[in-house]
N, C-alpha and C positions, 0 to 999 in steps of 0.2 A: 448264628448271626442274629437271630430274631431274638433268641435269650438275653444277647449283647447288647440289643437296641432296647429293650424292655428294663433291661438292669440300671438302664443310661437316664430312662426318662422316670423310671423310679426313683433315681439317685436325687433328680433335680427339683421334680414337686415335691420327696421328704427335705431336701433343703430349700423350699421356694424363696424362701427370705432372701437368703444367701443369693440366690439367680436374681431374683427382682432387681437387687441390688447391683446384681455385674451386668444386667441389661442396662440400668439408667446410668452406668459407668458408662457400657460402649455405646449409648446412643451419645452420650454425650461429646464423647473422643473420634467418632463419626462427625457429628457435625461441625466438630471442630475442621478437621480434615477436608470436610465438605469447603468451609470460606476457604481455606488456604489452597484448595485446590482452583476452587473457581476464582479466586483470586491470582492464580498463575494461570488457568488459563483465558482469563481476559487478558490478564497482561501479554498474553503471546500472541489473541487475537490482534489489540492495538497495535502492536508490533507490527505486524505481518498487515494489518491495512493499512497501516500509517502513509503510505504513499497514492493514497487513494482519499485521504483528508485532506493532506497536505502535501502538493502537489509542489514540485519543484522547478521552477523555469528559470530561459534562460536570456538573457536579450546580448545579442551584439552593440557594440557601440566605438567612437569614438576614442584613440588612448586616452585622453584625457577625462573621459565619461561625459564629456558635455552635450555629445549628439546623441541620438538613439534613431532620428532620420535624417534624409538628405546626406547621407554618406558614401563613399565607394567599397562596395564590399567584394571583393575579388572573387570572381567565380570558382577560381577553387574550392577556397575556403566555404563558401557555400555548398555546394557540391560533397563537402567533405562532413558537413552539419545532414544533410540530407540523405547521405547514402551511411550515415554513421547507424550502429546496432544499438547505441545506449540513447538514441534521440526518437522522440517520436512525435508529432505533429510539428514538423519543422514551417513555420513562415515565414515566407521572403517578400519583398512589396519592391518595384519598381513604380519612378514618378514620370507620367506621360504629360505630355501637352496636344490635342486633337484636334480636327475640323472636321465638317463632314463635304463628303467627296474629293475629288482631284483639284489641288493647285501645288501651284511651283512655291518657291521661296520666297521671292520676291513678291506673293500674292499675299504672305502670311497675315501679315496687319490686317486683311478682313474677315479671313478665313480660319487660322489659328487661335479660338478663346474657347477653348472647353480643355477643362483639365481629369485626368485619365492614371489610369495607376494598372501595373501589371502583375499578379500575385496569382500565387499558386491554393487559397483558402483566403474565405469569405472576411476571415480575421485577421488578414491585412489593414482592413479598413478597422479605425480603431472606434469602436464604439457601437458598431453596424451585428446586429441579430441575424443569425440566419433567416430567421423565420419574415424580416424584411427582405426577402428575395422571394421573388414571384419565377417559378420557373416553368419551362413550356414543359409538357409531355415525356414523359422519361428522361429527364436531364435530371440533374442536382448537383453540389459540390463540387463532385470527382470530376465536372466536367474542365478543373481551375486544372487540375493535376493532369492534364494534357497539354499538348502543343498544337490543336486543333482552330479553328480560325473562327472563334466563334465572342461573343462579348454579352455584358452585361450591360443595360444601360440606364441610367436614370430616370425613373418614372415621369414625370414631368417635361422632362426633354423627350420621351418616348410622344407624349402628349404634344408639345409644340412641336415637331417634326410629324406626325403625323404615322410613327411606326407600330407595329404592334409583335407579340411574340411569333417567332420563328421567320421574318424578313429579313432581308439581306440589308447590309448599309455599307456606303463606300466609306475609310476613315483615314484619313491623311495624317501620321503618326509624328511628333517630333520627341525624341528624347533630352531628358537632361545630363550635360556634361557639367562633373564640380572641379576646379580648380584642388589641387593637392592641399595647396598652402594658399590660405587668404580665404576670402567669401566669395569668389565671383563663381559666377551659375554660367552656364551657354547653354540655349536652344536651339541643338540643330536636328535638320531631317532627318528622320529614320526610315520607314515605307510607306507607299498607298497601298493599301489591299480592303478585299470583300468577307465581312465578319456577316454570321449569323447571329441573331437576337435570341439567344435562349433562356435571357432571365432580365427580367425588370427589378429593379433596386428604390426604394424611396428609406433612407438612410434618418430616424428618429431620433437619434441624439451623438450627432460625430464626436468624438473626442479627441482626434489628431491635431495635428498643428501647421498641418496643410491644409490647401483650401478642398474641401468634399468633394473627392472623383464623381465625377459621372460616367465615365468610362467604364467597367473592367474588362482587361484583356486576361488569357491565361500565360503564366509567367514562363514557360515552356516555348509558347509560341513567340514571345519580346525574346528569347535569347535565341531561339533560330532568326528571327528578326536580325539580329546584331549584327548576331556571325552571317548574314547572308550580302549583309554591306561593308564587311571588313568591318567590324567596330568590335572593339575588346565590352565584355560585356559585364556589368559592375550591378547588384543587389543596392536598392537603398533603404533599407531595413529588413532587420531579421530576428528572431527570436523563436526558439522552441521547449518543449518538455522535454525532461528528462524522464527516461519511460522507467528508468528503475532506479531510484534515489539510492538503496541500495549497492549500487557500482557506481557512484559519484568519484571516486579516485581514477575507475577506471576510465569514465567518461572524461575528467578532468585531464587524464594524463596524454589521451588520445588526441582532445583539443588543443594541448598545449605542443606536445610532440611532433603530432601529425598534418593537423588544422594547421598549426602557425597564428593561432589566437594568442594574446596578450591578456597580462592580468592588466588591470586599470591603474594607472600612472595622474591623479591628478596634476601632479605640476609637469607633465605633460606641455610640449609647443600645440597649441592648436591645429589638428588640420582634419583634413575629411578622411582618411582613410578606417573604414571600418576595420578595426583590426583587435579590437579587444571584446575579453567576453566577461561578463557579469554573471554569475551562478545564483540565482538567489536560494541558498540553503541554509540560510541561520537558523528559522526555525525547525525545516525537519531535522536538522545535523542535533538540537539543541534538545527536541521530544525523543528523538531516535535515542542518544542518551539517557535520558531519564529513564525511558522504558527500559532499555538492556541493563541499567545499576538494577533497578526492580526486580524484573527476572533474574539477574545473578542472584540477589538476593534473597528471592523467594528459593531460589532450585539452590542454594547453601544452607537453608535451613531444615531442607529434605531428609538428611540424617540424622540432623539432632531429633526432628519429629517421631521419625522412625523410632531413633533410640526411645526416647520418650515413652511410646506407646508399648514398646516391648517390656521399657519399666516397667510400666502399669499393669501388663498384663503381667508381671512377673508378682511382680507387689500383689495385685487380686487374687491371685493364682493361690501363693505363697499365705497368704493369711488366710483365705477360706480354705486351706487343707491342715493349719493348725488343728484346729477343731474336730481333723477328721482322722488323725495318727491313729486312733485308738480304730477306727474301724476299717484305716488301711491294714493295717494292722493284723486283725482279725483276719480279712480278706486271704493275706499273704500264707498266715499260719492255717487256713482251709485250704491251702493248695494251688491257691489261684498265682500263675507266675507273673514274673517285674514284667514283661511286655504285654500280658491281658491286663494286668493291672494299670500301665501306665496308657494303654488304652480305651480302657473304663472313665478311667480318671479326665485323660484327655479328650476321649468324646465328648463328657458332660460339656467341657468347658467348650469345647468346637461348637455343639449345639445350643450353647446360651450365647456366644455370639455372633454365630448369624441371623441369631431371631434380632440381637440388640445391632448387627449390622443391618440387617433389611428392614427395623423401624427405622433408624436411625436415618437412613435413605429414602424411606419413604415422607419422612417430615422436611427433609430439606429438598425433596422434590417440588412440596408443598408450599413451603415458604420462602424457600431459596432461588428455586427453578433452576439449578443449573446444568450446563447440558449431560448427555447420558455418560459420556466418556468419562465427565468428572466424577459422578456417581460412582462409575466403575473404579478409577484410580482411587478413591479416598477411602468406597468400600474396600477392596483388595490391597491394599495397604494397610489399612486397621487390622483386618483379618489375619492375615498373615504374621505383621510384627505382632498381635495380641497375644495368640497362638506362640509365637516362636517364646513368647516371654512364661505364659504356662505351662513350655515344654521343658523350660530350666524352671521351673518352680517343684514339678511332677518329680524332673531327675534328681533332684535335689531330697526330696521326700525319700527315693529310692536308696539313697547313700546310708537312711541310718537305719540301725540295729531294729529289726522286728521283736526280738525282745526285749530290747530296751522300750520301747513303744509300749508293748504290754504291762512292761511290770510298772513304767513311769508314768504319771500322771501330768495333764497341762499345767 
């Protein structure tokens, strides 16, 4: 074996020309390999985040698309958005009308003017930052995704009332009722009950199209609320993510199937029932495309490349052993047989291109930076087809005549 290895690296410095030359081939066919690899695999990273770029939501509305609030959204179908597998941060928002403490109905005109909203996440309120809620002591968010009796209240009003975090406050509730068909509103009573203060709110820039809660309740507690006064209990807005853009059919087909959601009908009769859903997917549907024609493309040109390379190596192979018939030649007619021979031969060639595979990866670590995997697949792919093409170059040398070789000249 040592004589074997000694024979091999003799072979190579008496032809060093010859090597030089099939190094700056395979670093070259490396670095090729190199862009095309790290160029498939970005493209499969973008892929596979793309739903982390570009986020897919979804809003309820109106058939006719014209509302987005002040609707009646049927608690099923609510229900059916919230306990669904393909949705994730579902929000829902109910519109209150408040007073603070006990009165009757007939009291309402002096008692009834603070407007209130019951939602399950801070992001009901359209414009409002979490980081605008001030909360007491181990509270936060999760506290909305409860049915616990507790509110948030408006800094300011916190101020003119005279409360402060974690005090109790009496609040006399009216809900709003929407007419099916037409525009008319009713506000009737819904409960008096004793809420805890566990978050102050001062709201910097509202963007809804109602008037700025003061209030919030958690939307858990308004719907045991409902149902504990006989009242069917109705969502007036809602919208959420799609937690894996990826299963959009399947999410679509569930909504459509199972929810009882509508696609949008603008000429549509007007009326209040929330019953349709708006997917906003054009653009991930539109990149998600792009990306997969890319990756088809790049992973279809995988064989040609291969072929290619095996060319090369067959072509390298094949013309630096022209010049050496005469002293395969010799070799043969000393005794040495076709498979030491063909692996003298093929070692030289194995050991000039892993030196030209591991410059070749060492420069595009350097200039390229791409990650280790790709290094590995574009290394061991060169290698491999290189090699398999100087294996048919080698067998090919072996087909002719040893004497014809001796007595024939190039």
């Amino acid at each position: 074996m040592k004589f074997f290895m000694r024979q091999i690296a003799r072979n190579i410095v008496r032809h060093r020309k010859k090597s030089i030359l099939h190094i700056l081939i395979g670093v070259m066919t490396v670095l090729i390999l190199d862009v095309y690899a790290g160029n498939m695999d970005s493209t499969e990273k973008q892929l596979a985040d793309l739903p982390n770029v570009l986020e897919v939501t979804a809003r309820i509305s109106t058939l006719n698309g014209s509302q987005r609030e002040g609707m009646t959204i049927r608690e099923d179908r609510m229900m059916g958005v919230r306990e669904s597998v393909y949705v994730k941060d579902p929000v829902f928002t109910v519109r209150l009308k408040f007073g603070f403490g006990a009165f009757t109905v007939e009291e309402y005109k002096e008692n009834l003017n603070h407007y209130g909203m019951g939602m399950n996440a801070p992001e009901g309120v359209s414009g409002m930052k979490r980081e605008e809620i001030t909360w007491m002591d181990g509270v936060d968010a999760g506290i909305l995704e409860t049915a616990e009796k507790v509110c948030i209240l408006d800094t300011a009003l916190m101020e003119e009332k005279g409360y402060r975090l974690g005090d109790d406050v009496m609040l006399t509730v009216f809900y709003y009722r929407y007419a099916i068909e037409g525009s008319e509103v009713f506000i009737e009573p819904l409960i008096t009950d004793t809420y805890r203060i566990v978050g102050s709110m001062q709201i910097g820039e509202y963007m809804g199209n109602w008037v700025p809660p003061e209030v919030i309740l958690p939307l858990d507690y308004m719907r045991g609320a409902y149902h504990s006064q006989g009242i069917d209990f109705y969502a007036d807005s809602g919208f959420f993510t799609v937690k894996d853009p990826f299963q959009l059919n399947a999410l679509k087909a569930q909504m459509h199937d199972e929810v009882k959601f509508l696609s949008v009908i603008t000429r549509a009769k007007p009326r209040t029932d929330g019953n349709a859903l708006t997917i906003m997917d054009e653009a991930f549907i539109r990149s998600a495309e792009t990306l997969s024609k890319n990756l088809a493309l790049l992973r279809g040109m995988l064989p040609f490349l291969v072929a290619i390379v095996i060319f090369i190596g067959y072509l390298c192979s094949y013309l630096s052993l022209q010049s050496r018939r005469e002293e395969y030649a010799l070799l043969r007619s000393l005794g040495t047989g076709r498979r030491r021979s063909f692996f003298l031969l093929f070692g030289e060639t194995a050991l000039v291109e892993a030196a030209a595979c591991l410059l070749g990866s060492l420069l595009a670590a350097v200039f390229l930076r791409p990650a280790v995997g790709v290094l590995a697949l574009s290394g061991s792919m060169f290698f491999l087809a290189f090699l398999s093409g100087a294996a048919m170059a080698i067998l090919a040398l072996h087909r002719l005549s040893v004497m014809e070789m001796l007595t024939k000249k190039d």
